[in-house]
N, C-alpha and C positions, 0 to 999 in steps of 0.2 A: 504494500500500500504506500509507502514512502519512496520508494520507485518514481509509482505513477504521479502523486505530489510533484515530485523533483521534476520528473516532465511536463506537467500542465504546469507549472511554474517556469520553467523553461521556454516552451512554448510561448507563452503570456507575452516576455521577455520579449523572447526574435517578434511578435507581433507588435509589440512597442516600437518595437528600430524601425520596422517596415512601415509604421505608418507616419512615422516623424520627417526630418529633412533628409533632401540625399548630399551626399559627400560625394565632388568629383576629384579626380585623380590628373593634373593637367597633365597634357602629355603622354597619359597610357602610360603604356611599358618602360616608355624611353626616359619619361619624369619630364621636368625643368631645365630646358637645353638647349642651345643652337640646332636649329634646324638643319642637318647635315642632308637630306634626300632631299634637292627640289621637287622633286615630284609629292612628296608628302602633302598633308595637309598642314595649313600652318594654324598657332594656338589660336588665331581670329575666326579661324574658318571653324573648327574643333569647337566654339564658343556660340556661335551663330546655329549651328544643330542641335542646341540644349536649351532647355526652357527653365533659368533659375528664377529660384523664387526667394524670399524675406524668411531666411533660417537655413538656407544652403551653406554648404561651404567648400572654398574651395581646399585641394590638398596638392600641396608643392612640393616635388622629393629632389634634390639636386646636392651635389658634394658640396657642405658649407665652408670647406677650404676655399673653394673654386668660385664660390657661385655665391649668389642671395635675390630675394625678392622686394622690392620696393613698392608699394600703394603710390600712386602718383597723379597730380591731377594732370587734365587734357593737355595742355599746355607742354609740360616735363613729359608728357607721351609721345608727343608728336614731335620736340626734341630729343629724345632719348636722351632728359636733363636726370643724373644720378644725382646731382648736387642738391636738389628741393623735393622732398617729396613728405607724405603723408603717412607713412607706418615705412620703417627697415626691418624685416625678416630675414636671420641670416643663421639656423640651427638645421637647417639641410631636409627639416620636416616639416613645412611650415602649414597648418591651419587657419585659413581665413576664413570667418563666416559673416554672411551677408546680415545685417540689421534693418537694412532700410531698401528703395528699390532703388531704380537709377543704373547708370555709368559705374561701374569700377577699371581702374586702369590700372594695369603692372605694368612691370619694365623689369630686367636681370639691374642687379647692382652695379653690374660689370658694364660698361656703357656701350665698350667693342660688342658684348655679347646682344645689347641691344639694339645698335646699330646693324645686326646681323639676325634681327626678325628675332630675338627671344623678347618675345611681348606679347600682351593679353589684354582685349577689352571683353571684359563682361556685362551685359544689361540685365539687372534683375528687374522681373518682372513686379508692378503693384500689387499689391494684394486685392482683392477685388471679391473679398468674402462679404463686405459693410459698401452698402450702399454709396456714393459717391454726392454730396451736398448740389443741386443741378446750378447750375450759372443761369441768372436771370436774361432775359433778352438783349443784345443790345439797344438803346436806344434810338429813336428814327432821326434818321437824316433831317437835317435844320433846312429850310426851307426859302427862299428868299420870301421877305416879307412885302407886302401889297404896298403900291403909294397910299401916303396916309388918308386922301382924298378918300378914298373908300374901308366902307369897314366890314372886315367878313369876320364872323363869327369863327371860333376856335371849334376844330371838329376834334372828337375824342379819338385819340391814338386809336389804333387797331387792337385787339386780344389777340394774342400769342401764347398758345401754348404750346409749352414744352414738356412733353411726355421721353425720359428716356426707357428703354428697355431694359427688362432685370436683365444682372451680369449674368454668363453661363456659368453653370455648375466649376470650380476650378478643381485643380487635380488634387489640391490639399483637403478639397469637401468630401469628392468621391475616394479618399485617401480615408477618411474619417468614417464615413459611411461603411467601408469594407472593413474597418478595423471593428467596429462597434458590433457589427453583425459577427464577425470573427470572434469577439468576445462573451457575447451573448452565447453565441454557440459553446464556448470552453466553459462557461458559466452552468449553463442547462449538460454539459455532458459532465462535470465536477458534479452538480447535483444529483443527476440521476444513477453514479457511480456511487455517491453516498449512500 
C-alpha cells in the first residue's frame, strides 16, 4: 500500500511540472555558441517557432570560461554593445525566466562571438487569460466651423460601439483544464482504492 502512495504521489508530482511553465534549452544539443553550420538555423529563427509565455524560461549551457550571457536592450543588440547591458550571466548554466511579456534581447559577453550571430530575441507573448480594459473611440474629426453669419445647431456625435471579442482559450487554460481533470481522476482513483 505504500508502494502505491509513493506513486500516486509521484505521479501528482510529474503532473505539477507538466502543467506549469516550459523551460527551453537555446540551442539544443549544441547549447550557447557560435553558429559554426551556415546552413543551421540561427537562435532568431529557433525563437520565432516557439510560442513563450509570462513564466517561461529560458536555459543557456555554454563553457563559462569561454562564454557568458548578457540581457541587453535593443539598442546594445543591434550593436553587439557588451559594454551596457541589463543582467551579466556568466556560471555556464544560466536560467532566465520570463516575468513580464514583451522583447527580451541577448547577446554572448564575448562581442566577436556576437558579432558572429551568437544572439537571441525573444517575444513573450501577453497573457490574455483577464480580459483586456477596451480603449474608448477616438474622437471625430474637428470640422471647419460655418461663417458666423449663420447659425447651425450642434448635431450629437454619432454612437460607436465597440464590442471586442472574448480572447481564445490560451494554452496555459487548456494546460489547467487537463491538469485538473488529471487530478480529479488520481483523486477519484486514491479514493476508490481506499
Amino acid at each position: 500500500m505504500a508502494n502505491f502512495n509513493g506513486l500516486l504521489l509521484l505521479s501528482l508530482a510529474l503532473l505539477f511540472a507538466l502543467a506549469g511553465a516550459t523551460q527551453y534549452k537555446v540551442g539544443g544539443s549544441m547549447g550557447w555558441t557560435v553558429p559554426t553550420d551556415p546552413n543551421s538555423m540561427s537562435f532568431n529563427q529557433w525563437a520565432e517557432k516557439k510560442r513563450f509565455r509570462i513564466g517561461d524560461s529560458l536555459l543557456f549551457v555554454y563553457p563559462p570560461d569561454k562564454d557568458s550571457v548578457l540581457q541587453v536592450d535593443k539598442l546594445a543588440y543591434n550593436n553587439c554593445s557588451t559594454s551596457s547591458y541589463i543582467a551579466k550571466f556568466d556560471d555556464g548554466n544560466t536560467v532566465f525566466t520570463f516575468n513580464t511579456s514583451g522583447p527580451f534581447y541577448f547577446i554572448s559577453g564575448v562581442e566577436k562571438n556576437c558579432i558572429r550571430n551568437e544572439s537571441l530575441i525573444v517575444v513573450v507573448m501577453a497573457d490574455r487569460s483577464t480580459p483586456s480594459a477596451s480603449h474608448p473611440p477616438p474622437p471625430p474629426p474637428e470640422t471647419l466651423s460655418p461663417p458666423s453669419s449663420m447659425e447651425v445647431p450642434p448635431s450629437p456625435a454619432p454612437e460607436v460601439e465597440v464590442s471586442t471579442p472574448p480572447p481564445p482559450p490560451s494554452g496555459a487554460s487548456m494546460k489547467l483544464v487537463s491538469f485538473m481533470g488529471l487530478l480529479g481522476g488520481g483523486v477519484g482513483l486514491l479514493l476508490f482504492v481506499l
